[in-house]
N, C-alpha and C positions, 0 to 999 in steps of 0.2 A: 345918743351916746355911742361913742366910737369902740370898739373889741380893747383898743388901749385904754378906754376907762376903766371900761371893767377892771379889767385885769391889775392895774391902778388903787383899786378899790376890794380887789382879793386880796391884796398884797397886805393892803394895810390891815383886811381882819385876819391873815393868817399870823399876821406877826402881832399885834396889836390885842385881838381875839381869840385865839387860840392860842398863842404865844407859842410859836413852832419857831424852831431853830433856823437860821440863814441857811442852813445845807439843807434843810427840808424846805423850807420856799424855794431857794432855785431852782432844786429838783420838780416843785410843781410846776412855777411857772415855764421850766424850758419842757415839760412834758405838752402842756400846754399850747406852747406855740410850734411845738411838732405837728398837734393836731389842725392847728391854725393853719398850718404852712399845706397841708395835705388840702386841707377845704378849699383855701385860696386858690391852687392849683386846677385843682377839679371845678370849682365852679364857680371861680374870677370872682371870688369877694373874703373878705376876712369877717364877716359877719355872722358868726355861726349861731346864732337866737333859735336861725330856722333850721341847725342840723337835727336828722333823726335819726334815729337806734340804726337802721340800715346801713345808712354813709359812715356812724361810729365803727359800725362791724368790719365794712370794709376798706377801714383806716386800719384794722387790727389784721384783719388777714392780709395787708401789705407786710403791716410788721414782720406777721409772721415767715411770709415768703424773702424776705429781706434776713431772715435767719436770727432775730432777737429772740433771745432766750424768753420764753414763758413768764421765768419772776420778773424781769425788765416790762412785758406786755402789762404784766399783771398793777405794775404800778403806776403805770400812765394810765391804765382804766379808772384807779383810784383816787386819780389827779385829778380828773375829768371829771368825776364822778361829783365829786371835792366841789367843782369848779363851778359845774351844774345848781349841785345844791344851792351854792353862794345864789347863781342868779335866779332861782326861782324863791327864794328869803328875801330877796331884793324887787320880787316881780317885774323883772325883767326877760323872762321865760315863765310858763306856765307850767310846765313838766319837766321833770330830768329825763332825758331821751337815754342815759348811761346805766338808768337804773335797768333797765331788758338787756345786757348785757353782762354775759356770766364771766367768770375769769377764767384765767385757764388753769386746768389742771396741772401743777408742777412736781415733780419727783422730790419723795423727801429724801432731804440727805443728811445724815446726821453729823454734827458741828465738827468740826477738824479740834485737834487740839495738841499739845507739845506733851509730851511725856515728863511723867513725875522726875527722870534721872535727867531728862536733857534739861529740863528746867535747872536741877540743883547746879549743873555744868555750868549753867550761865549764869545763876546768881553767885557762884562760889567757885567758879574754879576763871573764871573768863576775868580779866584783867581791863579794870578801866583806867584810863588815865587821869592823873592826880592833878587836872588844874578844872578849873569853873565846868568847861564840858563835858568831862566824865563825870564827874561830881553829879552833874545835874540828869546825866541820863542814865546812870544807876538809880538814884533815886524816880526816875521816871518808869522803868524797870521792874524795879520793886513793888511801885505803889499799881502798877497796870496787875500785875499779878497776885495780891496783896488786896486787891478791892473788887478787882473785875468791873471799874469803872470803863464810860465809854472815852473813846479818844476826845470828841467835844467835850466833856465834862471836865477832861484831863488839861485842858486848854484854858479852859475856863477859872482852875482854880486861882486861889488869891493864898498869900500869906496866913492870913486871918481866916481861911477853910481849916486849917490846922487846929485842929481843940487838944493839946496837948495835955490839959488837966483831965479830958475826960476820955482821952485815945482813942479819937471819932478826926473820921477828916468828913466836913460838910461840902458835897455833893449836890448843884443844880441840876437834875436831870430836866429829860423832856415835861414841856408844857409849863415851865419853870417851877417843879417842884421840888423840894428839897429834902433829902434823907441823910442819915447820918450814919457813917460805914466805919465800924471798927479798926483800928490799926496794931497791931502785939506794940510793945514796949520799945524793943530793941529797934524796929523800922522807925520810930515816933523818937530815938533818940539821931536816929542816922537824918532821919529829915531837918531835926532841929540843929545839925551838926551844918548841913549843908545850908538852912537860912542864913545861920550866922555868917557863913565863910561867901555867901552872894552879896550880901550887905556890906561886906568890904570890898566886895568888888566892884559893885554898881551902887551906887548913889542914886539912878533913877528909877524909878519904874519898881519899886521896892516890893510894892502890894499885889504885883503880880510873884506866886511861886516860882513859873519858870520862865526864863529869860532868856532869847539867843543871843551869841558870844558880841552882837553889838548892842547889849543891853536893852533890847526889843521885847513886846510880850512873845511868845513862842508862837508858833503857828501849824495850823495841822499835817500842813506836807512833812514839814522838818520833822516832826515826830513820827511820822509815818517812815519818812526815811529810815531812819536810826533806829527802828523797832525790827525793820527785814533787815536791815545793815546785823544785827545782834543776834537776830534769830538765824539767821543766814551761818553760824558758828556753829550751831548744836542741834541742827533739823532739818530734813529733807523737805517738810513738808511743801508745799506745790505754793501754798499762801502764807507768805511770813507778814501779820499786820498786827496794828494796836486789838483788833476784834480777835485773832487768835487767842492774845494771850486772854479777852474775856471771857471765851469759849474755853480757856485753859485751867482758869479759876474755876469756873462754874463744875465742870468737869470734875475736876480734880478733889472741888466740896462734896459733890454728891456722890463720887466711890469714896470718900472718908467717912460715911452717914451722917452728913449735917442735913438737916429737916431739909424739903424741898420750898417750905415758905418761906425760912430763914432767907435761903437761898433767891428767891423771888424779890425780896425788901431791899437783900441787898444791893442786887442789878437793877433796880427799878423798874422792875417788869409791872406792864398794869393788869394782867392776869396770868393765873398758875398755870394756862396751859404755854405760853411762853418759853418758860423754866421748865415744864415736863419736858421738852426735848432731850436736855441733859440725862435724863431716867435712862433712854434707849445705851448709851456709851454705856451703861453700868450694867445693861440687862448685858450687853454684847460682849461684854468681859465676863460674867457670868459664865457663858455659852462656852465662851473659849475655854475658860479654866475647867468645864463638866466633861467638853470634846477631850482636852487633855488626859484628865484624870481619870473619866468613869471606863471602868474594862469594854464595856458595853459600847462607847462610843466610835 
C-alpha cells in the first residue's frame, strides 16, 4: 500500500471517525506531507513506515532553523503524531516513532481582546448600511460577540439554529457536538427582523442564516474580511478577526463574574483548563487597578 493510501484512509477516519472539521483535516493532512516532502528529499522515497524519532527530530530542527514559530512546530508534531497512531490501529507500523518526541515549549500569551467602550463604539455608535449587507453583518457582529461562537460554527448556522421560543441559537461545535447558547431578547428580535427581510430578498438557499450578496452560503474568508474591515473602526489592536471578538466575549464574561464553567459550555471548550486562560486578563486588571490605587504601590 502506497503513502497515498494511507493518507486516503486517514482522511476518511478523521472526517468519518472523529468527525474533525475540513479546516482541521487540511491542516493535518498538509502538515503531513510537509513531513513527506522532507523524508522524500533526504532519502529518495515517500514511504515513511520506516521513519524513526531521530529523522522526526530532525525534520523539527529544520523547522526550527527555517524560523517557524514553536505553536506552528508544535502542531505538525501532533499531526504526525495523529497520523502515526492511525497506522499502528491499522498495523501498518508497529510503533509510533512521534511518541519520543516532546513539543516545544511556547510563551504564554494571554488572549487579545477589544475593550468594553470600543465594543459599545461598534455596536452603537458605527453605522451599517440599510440594504441585505449590513443587515447581515451587523447581525453577524452581534451574534460573534453575543455567543463567542467560533467562525466555523458561525458559518455553519441554518435558519432553524434560531430557537427563538427558547432564546438559544443551536451551535455544532467540534467533533460534531451540539450546545445551545443563550441569546437576550432584543438580539433574537434583531435576528428575526433580519430572516424575514433576507426571505424577501433571496428565494434560494433560505435554510442557510447567512448569505453573500449573490445569494450564496457565506463562507469563511468573507466573514473574516468584514470582521477586521469593522474592527479596524474602533481598535488598534495588531489582530482584528472572528477569534478576537471570542476571546472578547469570554473576556469580557469573566471580569463581569459569570462562573468560569458557565463560561466553558458556552465556548465549547472540552476542559476547564481551556477557559482558565481568560482568569489571567481579570487577575492583570486586578494588579493594575491595586498599582493604581494602593499608596504603597
Amino acid at each position: 500500500m502506497y503513502i497515498q493510501e494511507h493518507l486516503n484512509s486517514f482522511h476518511n477516519y478523521l472526517k468519518f471517525e472523529r468527525r474533525y472539521s475540513t479546516h482541521t483535516i487540511t491542516a493535518y493532512i498538509a502538515d503531513i506531507n510537509d513531513f513527506i516532502k522532507y523524508f522524500q528529499h533526504l532519502y529518495e522515497t515517500e514511504e515513511i513506515q520506516s521513519a524513526n524519532h531521530k529523522q522526526i527530530r530532525s525534520w523539527i530542527v529544520g523547522l526550527m532553523n527555517e524560523g517557524i514559530v514553536p505553536k506552528s512546530i508544535n502542531r505538525k508534531i501532533s499531526s504526525l503524531r495523529t497520523f502515526y497512531k492511525f497506522l499502528v490501529s491499522k498495523n501498518i507500523v508497529e510503533t509510533n516513532p512521534v511518541l519520543k518526541i516532546n513539543g516545544l515549549k511556547t510563551p504564554k500569551r494571554l488572549p487579545q481582546f477589544v475593550d468594553i467602550k470600543d465594543m459599545d463604539t461598534l455596536l452603537e455608535r458605527i453605522e451599517f448600511t440599510d440594504d441585505y449587507e449590513g443587515k447581515r453583518d451587523q447581525i453577524i457582529v452581534e451574534l460573534f460577540y453575543a455567543t463567542g461562537m467560533r467562525l466555523s460554527e458561525l458559518c455553519a448556522l441554518e435558519t432553524s439554529s434560531i430557537d427563538t421560543i427558547n432564546g438559544v441559537v443551536k451551535v455544532l461545535g467540534k467533533g460534531n457536538k451540539e450546545r445551545l447558547i443563550p441569546i437576550h431578547p432584543q438580539l433574537l428580535q434583531k435576528i428575526q427582523a433580519y430572516i424575514n427581510y433576507k426571505n424577501t430578498q433571496y428565494k434560494e438557499n433560505q435554510s442557510f442564516l447567512f448569505l453573500t450578496q449573490k445569494g450564496e452560503k457565506i463562507y469563511h474568508k468573507l466573514i473574516y474580511r468584514k470582521i477586521k474591515s469593522y474592527l479596524s473602526l474602533v481598535t488598534t489592536l495588531h489582530k482584528k478577526s472572528p477569534h478576537i471578538l471570542r476571546h472578547t466575549f469570554a473576556t469580557h464574561m469573566v471580569n463581569e463574574g459569570a462562573e468560569l464553567n458557565a463560561v466553558k459550555e458556552i465556548l465549547g471548550h472540552s476542559s476547564l483548563a481551556a477557559t482558565q486562560v481568560y482568569t489571567h486578563n481579570t487577575i492583570q486588571k486586578l494588579k493594575n487597578v491595586h498599582k493604581q490605587a494602593h499608596p504603597k504601590s
